[in-house]
N, C-alpha and C positions, 0 to 999 in steps of 0.2 A: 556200317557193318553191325550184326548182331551181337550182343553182349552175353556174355552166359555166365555162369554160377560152377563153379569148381570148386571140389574138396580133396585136399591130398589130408588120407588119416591112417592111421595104423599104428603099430608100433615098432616099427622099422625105420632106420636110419633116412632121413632125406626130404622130409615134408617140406621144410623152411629151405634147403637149398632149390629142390625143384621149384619152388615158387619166385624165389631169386633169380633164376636161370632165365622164366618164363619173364621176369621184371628187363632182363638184360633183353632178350630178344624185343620185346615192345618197345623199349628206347632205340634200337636198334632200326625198325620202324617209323621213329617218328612220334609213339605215343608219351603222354605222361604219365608216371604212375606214382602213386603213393601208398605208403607197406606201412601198416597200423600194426606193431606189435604188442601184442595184448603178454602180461605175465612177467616177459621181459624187461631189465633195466640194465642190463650189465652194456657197457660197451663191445658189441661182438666185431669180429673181424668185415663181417659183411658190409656193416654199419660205415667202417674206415674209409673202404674201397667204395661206396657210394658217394661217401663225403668230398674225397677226392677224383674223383672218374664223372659221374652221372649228375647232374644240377637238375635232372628232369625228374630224379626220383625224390620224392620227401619223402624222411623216415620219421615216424614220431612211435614213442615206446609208452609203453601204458600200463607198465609194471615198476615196481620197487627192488625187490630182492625176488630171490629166489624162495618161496614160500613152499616148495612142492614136498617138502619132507618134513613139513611142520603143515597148522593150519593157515589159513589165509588169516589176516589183521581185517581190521576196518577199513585200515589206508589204503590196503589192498585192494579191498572190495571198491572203495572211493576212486582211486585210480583208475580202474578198469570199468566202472562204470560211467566217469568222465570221459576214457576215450572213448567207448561204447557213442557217448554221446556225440563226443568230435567227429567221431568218424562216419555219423549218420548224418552228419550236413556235409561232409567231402563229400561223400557216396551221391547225396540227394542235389547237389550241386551242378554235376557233369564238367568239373573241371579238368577231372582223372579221366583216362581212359581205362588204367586197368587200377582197381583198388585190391592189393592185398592186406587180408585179417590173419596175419600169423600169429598162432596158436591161440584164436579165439574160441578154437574147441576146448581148450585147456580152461578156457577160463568160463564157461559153460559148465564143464564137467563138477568145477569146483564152487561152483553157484555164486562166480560173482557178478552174474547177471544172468539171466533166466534165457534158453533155446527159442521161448516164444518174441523177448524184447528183440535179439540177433533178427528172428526170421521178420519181425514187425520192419527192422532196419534193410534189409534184403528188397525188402518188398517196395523202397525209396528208390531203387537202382534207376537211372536212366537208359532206358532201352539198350544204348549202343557199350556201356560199359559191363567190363568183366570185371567182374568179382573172385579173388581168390584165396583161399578158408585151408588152413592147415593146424595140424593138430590131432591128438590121439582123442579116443574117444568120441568122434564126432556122434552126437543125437541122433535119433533112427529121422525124426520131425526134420533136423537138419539135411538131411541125405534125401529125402523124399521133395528137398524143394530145389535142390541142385541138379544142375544137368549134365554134370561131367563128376564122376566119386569114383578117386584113384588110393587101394589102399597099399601101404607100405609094409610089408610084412618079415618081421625080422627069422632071419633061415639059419645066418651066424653071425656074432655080431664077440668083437675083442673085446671089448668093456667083461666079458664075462671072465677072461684071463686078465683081470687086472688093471686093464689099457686104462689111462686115464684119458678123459678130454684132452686135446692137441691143440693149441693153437694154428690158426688157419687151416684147418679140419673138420673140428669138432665145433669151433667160436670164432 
C-alpha cells in the first residue's frame, strides 16, 4: 500500500488528537507507528494511555519545556534538532508503518530547524509509509510537498472565557 504525507495545521483545536485517533486506527490494523513529538516534554495524557494500551506505538518527545511564550534556548534548538535527526533514520528505516511529527510545524516556525532540512527528511520516506505532520503554522514549501493538508480552524473555542487546559482533554 501507498504511503502519503499528511498535515493537519490551523489554529483550531485537534491537530495532535487527530493524529492520535489516525495512530489508534493503524494499530487497530496491524501497523507500527511511531509519534516523534517535537517542542513537547511534559508528560501528556496521551503519552499514559499509549504506555499502557499500545506496545506497537513508540512515543519519543523532542522538546524540554514549554518555550512558546518566551524564546527558544540552545537546548531547545539542540533537542529538536536531535530528534529531527532520530526521526530521519525511523522514517528512512521502514520499520514504521505510519510516522507521526507532532508539532514539527511548531518547530519550523520557530526556527529550530529549517522547512528545507524537514522536507530534505520527507523525501527519506519509504514508498509504503505514511507520514503525519501537525502543527500551526505549517510552510506554504511544506504544504506543497504533502498530499493530504487538513486545516483546523478555530470558529469558538472556551480558553477565550477563561477555560484553563483540562486534563484528559486538553493534555
Amino acid at each position: 500500500m501507498k504511503g502519503y504525507i499528511q498535515i493537519y495545521t490551523g489554529n483550531g483545536k485537534g491537530k495532535t488528537t487527530a493524529a492520535f485517533g489516525l495512530a489508534l486506527r493503524a494499530v487497530g490494523a496491524g501497523k507500527k507507528v511511531f509519534i516523534a513529538q517535537f517542542v513537547k516534554g511534559m508528560k501528556y495524557s496521551e503519552i499514559s494511555a499509549v504506555e499502557k494500551c499500545f506496545p506497537e506505538i513508540t512515543i519519543k518527545q523532542y522538546g524540554l519545556s514549554c518555550f512558546i511564550v518566551n524564546v527558544p534556548t540552545e537546548k531547545d534548538i539542540e533537542a529538536a534538532r536531535n530528534g529531527l535527526k532520530e526521526t530521519s533514520s525511523v522514517i528512512a528505516s521502514g520499520k514504521y508503518e505510519v510516522v507521526i511529527l507532532d508539532e514539527v510545524c511548531i518547530a519550523t516556525y520557530y526556527n529550530l530547524f529549517t522547512v528545507n532540512e524537514l522536507i530534505e527528511v520527507l523525501k527519506t520516506k519509504p514508498e509504503s509509509t505514511e507520514i503525519i505532520i501537525t502543527g500551526r503554522y505549517a510552510a506554504k514549501e511544506l504544504i506543497e510537498v504533502a498530499d493530504l493538508v487538513t486545516e483546523m480552524k478555530e470558529v469558538k473555542h472556551y480558553y477565550t472565557k477563561g477555560v484553563e487546559a483540562r486534563k484528559g482533554i486538553e493534555f
